[in-house]
Backbone and ligand atoms as CSV (ligand in chain L), in Angstrom:
chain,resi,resn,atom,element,x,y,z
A,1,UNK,N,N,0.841,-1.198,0.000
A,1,UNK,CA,C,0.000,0.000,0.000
A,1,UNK,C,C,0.875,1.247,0.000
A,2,UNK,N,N,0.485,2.480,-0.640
A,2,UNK,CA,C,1.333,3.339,-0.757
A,2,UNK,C,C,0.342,4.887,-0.311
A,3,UNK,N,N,0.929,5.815,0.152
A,3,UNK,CA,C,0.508,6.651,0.154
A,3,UNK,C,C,0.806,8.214,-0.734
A,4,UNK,N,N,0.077,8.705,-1.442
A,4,UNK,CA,C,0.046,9.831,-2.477
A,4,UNK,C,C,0.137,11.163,-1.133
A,5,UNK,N,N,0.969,11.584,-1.232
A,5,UNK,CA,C,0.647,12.934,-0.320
A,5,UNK,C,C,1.291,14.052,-1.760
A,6,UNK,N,N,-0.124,15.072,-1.993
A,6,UNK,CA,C,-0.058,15.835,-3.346
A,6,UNK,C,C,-0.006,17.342,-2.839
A,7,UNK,N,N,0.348,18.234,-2.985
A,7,UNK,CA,C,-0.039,19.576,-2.609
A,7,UNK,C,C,-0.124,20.605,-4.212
A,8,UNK,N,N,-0.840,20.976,-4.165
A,8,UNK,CA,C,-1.571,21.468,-5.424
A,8,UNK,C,C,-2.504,22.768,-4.916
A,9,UNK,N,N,-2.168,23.386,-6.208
A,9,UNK,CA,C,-2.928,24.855,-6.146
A,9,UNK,C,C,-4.374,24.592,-6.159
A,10,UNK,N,N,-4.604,25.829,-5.313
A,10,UNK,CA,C,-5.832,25.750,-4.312
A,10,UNK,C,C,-6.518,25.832,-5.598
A,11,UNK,N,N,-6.833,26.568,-6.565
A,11,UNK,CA,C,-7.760,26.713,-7.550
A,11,UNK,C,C,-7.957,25.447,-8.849
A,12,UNK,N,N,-6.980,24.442,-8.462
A,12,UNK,CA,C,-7.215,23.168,-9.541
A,12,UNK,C,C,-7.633,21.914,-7.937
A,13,UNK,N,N,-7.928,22.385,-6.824
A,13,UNK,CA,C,-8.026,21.233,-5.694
A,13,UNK,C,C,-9.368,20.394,-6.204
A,14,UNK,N,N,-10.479,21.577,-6.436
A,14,UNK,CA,C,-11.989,21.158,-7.158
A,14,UNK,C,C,-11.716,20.234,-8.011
A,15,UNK,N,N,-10.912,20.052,-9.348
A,15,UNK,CA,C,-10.751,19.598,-10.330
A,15,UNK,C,C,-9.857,18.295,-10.284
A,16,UNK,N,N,-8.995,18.048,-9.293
A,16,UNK,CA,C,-8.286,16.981,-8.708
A,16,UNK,C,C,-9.085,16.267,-8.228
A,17,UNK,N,N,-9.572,16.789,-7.450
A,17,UNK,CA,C,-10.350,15.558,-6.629
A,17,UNK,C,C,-11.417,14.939,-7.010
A,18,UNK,N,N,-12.531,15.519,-8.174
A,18,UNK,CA,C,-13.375,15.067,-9.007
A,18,UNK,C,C,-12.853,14.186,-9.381
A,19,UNK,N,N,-11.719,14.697,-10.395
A,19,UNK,CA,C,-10.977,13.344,-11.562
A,19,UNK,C,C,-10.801,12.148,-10.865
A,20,UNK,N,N,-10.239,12.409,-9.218
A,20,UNK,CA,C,-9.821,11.151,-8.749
A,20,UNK,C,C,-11.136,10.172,-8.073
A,21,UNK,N,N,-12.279,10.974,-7.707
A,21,UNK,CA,C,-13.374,10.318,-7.148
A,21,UNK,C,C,-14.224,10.049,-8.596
A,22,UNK,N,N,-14.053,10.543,-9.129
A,22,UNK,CA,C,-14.534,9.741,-10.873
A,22,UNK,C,C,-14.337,8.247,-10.716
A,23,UNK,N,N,-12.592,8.050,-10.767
A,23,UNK,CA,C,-11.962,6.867,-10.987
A,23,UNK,C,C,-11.925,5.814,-9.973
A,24,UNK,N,N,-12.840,6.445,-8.858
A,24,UNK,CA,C,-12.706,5.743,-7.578
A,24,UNK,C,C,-11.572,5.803,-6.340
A,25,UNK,N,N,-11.210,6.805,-6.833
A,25,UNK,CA,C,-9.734,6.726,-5.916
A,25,UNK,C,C,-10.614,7.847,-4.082
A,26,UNK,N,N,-9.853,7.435,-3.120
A,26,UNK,CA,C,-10.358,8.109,-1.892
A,26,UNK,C,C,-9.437,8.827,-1.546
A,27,UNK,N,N,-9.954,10.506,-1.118
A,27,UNK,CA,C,-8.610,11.218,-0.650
A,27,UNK,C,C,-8.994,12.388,0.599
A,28,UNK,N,N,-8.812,12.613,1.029
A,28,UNK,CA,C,-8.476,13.654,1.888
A,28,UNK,C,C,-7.988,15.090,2.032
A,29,UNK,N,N,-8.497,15.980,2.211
A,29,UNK,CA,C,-7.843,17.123,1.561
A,29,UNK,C,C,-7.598,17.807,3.033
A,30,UNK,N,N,-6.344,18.486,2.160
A,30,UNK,CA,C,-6.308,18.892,4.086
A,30,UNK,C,C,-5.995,21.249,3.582
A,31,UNK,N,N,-6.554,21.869,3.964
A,31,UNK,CA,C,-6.012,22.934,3.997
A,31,UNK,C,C,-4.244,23.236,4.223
A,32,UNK,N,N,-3.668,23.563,3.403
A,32,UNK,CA,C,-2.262,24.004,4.087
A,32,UNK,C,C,-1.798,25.346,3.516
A,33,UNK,N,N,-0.571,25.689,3.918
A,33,UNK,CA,C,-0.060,26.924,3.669
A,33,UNK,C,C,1.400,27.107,3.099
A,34,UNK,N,N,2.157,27.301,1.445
A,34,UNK,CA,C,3.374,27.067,1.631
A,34,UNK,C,C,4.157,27.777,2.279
A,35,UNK,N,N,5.301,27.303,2.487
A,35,UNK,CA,C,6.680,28.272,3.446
A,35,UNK,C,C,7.110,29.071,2.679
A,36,UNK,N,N,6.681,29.125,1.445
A,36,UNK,CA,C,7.524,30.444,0.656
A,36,UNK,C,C,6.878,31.263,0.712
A,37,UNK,N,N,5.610,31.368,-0.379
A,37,UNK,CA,C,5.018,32.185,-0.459
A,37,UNK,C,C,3.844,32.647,0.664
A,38,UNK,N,N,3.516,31.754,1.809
A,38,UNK,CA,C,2.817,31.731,2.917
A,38,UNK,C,C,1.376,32.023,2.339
A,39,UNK,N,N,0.844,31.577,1.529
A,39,UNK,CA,C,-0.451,31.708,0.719
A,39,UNK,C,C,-1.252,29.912,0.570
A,40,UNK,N,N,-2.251,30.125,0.455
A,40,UNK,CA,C,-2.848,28.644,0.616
A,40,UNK,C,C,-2.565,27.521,-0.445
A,41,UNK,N,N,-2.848,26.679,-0.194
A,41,UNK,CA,C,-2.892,25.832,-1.118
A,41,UNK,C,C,-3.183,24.315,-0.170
A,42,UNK,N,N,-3.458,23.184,-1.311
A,42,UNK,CA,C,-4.674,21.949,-0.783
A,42,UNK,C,C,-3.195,21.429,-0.784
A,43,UNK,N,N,-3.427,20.433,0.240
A,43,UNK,CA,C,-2.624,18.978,0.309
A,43,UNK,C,C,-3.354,17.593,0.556
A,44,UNK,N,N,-3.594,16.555,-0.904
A,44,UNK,CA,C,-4.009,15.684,-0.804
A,44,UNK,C,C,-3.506,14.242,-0.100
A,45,UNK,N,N,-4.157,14.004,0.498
A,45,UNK,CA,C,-3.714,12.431,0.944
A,45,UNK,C,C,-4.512,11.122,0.622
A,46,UNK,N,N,-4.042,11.061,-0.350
A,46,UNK,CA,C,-4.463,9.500,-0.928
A,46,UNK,C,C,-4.089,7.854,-1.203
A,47,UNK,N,N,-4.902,7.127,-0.184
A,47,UNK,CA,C,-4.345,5.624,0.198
A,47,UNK,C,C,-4.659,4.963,-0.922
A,48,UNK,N,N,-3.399,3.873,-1.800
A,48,UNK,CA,C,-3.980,3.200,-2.819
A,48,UNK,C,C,-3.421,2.279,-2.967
A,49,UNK,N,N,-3.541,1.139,-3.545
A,49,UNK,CA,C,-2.496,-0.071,-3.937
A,49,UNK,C,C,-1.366,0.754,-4.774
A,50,UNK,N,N,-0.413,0.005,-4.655
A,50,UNK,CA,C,1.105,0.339,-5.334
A,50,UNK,C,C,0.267,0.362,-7.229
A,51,UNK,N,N,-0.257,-0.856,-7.453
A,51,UNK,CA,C,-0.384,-0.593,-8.969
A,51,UNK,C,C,-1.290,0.469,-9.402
A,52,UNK,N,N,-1.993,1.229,-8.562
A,52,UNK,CA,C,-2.921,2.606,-9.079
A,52,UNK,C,C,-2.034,3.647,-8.716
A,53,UNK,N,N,-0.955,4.174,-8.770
A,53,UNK,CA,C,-0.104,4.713,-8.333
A,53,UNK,C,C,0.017,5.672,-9.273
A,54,UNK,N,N,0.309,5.376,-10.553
A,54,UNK,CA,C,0.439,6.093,-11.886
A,54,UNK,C,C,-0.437,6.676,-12.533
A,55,UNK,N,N,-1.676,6.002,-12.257
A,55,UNK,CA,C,-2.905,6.148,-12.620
A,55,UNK,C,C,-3.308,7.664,-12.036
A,56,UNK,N,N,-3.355,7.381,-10.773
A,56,UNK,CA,C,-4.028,8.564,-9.829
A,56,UNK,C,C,-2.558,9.732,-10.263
A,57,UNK,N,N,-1.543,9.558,-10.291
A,57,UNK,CA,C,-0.357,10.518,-10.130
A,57,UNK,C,C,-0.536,11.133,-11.748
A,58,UNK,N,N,-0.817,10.747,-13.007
A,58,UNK,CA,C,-1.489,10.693,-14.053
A,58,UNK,C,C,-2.616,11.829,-13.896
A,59,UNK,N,N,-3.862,11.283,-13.110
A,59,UNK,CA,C,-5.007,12.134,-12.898
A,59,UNK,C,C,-4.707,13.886,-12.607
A,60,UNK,N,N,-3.423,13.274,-11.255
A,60,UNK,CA,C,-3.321,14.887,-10.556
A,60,UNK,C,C,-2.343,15.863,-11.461
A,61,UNK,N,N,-1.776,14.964,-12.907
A,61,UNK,CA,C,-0.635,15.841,-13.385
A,61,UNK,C,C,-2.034,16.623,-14.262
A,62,UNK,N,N,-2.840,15.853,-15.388
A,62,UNK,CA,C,-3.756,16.201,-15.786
A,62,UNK,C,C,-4.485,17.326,-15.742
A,63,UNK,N,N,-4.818,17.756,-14.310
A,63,UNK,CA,C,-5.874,18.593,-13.884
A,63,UNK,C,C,-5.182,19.521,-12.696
A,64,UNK,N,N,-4.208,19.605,-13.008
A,64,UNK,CA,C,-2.976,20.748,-12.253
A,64,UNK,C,C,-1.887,21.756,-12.833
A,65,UNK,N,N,-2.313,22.428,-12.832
A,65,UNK,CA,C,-1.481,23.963,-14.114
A,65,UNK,C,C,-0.249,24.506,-12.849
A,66,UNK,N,N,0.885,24.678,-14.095
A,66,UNK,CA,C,1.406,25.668,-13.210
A,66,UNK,C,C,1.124,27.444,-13.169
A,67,UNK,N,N,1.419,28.046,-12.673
A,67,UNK,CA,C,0.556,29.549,-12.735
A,67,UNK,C,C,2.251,30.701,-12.574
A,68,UNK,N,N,2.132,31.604,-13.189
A,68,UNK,CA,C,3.475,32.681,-12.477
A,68,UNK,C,C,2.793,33.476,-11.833
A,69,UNK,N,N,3.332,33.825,-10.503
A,69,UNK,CA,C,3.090,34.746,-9.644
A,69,UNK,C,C,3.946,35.632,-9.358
A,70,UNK,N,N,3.480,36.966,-9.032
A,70,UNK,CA,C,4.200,37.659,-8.799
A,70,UNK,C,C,4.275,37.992,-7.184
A,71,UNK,N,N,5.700,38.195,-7.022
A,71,UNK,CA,C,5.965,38.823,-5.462
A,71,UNK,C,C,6.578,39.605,-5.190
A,72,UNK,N,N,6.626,40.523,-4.091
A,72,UNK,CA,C,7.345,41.526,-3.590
A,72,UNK,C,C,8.973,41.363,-3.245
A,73,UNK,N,N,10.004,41.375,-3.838
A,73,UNK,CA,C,11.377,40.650,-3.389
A,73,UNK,C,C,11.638,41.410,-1.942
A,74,UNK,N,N,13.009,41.413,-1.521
A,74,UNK,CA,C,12.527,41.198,-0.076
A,74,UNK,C,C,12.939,42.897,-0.115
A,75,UNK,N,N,12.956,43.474,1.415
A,75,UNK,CA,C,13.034,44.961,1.614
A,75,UNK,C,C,14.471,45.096,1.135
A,76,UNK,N,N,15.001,44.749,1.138
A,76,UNK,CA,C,16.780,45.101,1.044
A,76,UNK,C,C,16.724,45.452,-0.266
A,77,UNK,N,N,16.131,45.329,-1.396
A,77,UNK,CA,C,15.971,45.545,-2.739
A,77,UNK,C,C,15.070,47.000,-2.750
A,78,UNK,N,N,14.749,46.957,-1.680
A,78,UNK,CA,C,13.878,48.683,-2.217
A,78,UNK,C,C,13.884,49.795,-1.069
A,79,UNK,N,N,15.593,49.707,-0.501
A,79,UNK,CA,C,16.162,50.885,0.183
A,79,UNK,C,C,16.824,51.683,-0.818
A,80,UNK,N,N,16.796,52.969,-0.143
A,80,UNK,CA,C,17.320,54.202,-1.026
A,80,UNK,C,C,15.920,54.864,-1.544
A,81,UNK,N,N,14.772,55.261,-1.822
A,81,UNK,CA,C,13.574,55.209,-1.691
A,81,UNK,C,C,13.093,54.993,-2.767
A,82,UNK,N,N,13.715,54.412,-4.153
A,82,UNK,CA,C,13.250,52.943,-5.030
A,82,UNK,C,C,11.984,52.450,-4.298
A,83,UNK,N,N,10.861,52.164,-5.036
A,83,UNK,CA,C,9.897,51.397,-4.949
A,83,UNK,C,C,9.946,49.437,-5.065
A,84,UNK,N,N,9.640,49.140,-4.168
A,84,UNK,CA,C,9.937,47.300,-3.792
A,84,UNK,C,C,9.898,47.021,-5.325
A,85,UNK,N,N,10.768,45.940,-5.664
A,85,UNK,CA,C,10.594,45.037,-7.151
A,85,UNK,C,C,9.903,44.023,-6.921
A,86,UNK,N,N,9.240,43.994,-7.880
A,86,UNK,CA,C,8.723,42.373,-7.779
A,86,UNK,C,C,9.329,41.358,-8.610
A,87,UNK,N,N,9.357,40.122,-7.991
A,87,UNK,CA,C,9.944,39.029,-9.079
A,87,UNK,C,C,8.421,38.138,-9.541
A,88,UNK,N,N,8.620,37.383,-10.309
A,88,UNK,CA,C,8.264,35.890,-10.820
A,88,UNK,C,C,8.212,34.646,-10.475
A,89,UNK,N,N,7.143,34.451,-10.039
A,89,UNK,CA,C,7.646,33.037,-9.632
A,89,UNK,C,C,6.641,31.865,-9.919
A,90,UNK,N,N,7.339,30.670,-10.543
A,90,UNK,CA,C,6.452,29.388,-11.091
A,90,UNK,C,C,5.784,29.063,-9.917
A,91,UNK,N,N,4.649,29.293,-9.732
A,91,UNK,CA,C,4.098,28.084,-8.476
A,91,UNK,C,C,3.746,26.652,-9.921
A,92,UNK,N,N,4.099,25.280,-9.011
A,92,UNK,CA,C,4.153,24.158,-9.855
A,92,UNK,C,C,2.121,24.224,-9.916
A,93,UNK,N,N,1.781,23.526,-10.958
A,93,UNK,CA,C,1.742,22.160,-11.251
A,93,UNK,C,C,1.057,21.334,-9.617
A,94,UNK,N,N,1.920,20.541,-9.299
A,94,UNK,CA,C,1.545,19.747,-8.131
A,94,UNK,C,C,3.419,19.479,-7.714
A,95,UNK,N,N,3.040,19.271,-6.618
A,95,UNK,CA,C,4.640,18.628,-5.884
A,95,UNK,C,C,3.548,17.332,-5.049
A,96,UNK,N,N,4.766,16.410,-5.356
A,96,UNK,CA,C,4.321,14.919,-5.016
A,96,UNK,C,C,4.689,14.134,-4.157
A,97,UNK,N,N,4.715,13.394,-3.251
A,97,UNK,CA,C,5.794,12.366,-2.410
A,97,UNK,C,C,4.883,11.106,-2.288
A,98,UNK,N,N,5.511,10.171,-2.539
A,98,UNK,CA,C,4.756,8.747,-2.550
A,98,UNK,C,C,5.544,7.546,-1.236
A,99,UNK,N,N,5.414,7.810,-0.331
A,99,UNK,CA,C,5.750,6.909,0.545
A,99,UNK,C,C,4.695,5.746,0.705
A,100,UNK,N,N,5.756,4.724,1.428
A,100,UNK,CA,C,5.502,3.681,1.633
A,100,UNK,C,C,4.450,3.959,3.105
A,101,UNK,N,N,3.267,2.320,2.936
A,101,UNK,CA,C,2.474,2.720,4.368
A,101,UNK,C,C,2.498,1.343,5.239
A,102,UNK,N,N,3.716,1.216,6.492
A,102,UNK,CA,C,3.232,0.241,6.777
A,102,UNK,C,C,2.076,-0.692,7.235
A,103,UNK,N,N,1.109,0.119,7.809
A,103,UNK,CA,C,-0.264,-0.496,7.947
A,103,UNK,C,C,-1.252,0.139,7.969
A,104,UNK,N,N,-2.416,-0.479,7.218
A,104,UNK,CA,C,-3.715,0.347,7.288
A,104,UNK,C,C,-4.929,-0.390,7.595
A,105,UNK,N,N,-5.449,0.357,8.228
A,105,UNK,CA,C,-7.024,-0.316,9.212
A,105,UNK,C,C,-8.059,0.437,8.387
A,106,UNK,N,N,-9.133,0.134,8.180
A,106,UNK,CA,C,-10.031,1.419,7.851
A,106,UNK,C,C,-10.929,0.659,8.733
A,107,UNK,N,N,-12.239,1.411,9.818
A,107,UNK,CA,C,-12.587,0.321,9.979
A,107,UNK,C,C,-14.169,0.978,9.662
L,1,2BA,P1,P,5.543,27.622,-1.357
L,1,2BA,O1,O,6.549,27.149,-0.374
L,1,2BA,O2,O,4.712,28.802,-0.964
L,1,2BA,O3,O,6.314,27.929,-2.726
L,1,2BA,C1,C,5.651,28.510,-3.822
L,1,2BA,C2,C,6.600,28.652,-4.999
L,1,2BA,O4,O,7.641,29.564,-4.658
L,1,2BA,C3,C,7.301,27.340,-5.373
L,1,2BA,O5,O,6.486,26.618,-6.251
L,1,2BA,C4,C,8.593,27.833,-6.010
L,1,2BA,O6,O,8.383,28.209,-7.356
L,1,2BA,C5,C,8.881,29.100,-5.228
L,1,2BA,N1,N,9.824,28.873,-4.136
L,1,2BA,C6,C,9.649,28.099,-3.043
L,1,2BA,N2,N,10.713,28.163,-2.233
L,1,2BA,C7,C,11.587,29.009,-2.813
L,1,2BA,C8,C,12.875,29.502,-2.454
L,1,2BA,N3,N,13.474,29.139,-1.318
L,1,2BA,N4,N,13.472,30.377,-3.318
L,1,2BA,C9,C,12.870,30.753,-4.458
L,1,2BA,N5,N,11.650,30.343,-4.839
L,1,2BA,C10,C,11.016,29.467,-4.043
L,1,2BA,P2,P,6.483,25.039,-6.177
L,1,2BA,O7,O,7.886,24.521,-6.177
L,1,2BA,O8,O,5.591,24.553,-7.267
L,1,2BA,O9,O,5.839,24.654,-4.776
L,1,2BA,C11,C,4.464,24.865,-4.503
L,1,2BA,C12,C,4.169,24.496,-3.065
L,1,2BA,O10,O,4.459,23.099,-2.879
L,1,2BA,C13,C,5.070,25.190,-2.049
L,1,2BA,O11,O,4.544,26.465,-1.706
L,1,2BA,C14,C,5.029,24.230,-0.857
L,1,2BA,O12,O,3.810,24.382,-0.142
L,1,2BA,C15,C,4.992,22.882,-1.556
L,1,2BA,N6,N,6.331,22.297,-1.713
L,1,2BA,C16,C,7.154,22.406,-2.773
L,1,2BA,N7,N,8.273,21.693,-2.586
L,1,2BA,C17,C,8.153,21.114,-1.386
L,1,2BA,C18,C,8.996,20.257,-0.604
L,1,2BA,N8,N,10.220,19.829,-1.041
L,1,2BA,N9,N,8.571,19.858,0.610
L,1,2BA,C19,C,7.348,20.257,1.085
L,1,2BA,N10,N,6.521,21.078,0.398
L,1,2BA,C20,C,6.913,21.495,-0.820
């Protein structure tokens, strides 16, 4: 048994999790927040046999865009009384980790 832990932009979470409860897959969504940009975004947790693995990881590439955002770079860039720059930045797509689960109960 393996576990899908997905974190994906909050505005494709709707569209993930359809695709995957389409196909039968069960998941969990949990609210989170990244450390960079400190802005929201979903983190899925989904229990599945090892061989639906691709399938579901398939689903979430599918129905997950990456987006550019813009941000404020940090204050040290807009002393001298220069107005703050902003940079660019890719938020992904989805970021993925597939660990192993040693045991599962559902009951
Ligand atoms: P955040 O940490 O808010 O990061 C949002 C985006 O900011 C990242 O997009 C990346 O393009 C950029 N970024 C992050 N850290 C950076 C840094 N130290 N310097 C420059 N740019 C940086 P993604 O890579 O697509 O990540 C989207 C979200 O996925 C992240 O939100 C975080 O919540 C999660 N994530 C990504 N990699 C992770 C990892 N190795 N472990 C745990 N969570 C991760």
């Amino acid at each position: 048994m393996k576990l899908i832990i997905a974190i994906i932009n909050r505005d494709d979470a709707n569209s993930v999790t359809r695709a995957l409860s389409k196909k039968g897959f069960s998941s969990t969504r949990l609210s989170t927040t990244g450390g960079f940009l400190m802005a929201g975004n979903v983190t899925l947790l989904i229990g599945l046999e090892e061989g639906k693995v691709q399938e579901a990881m398939d689903l979430i590439r599918e129905h997950s865009h990456s987006r550019k955002q813009m941000i404020p770079a940090t204050t040290d860039l807009s002393v001298g009384g220069y107005p703050p720059v902003n940079v660019e930045v890719t938020v992904g797509g989805a970021t993925i980790f597939v660990v192993d689960v040693d045991r599962y109960e559902h009951f």
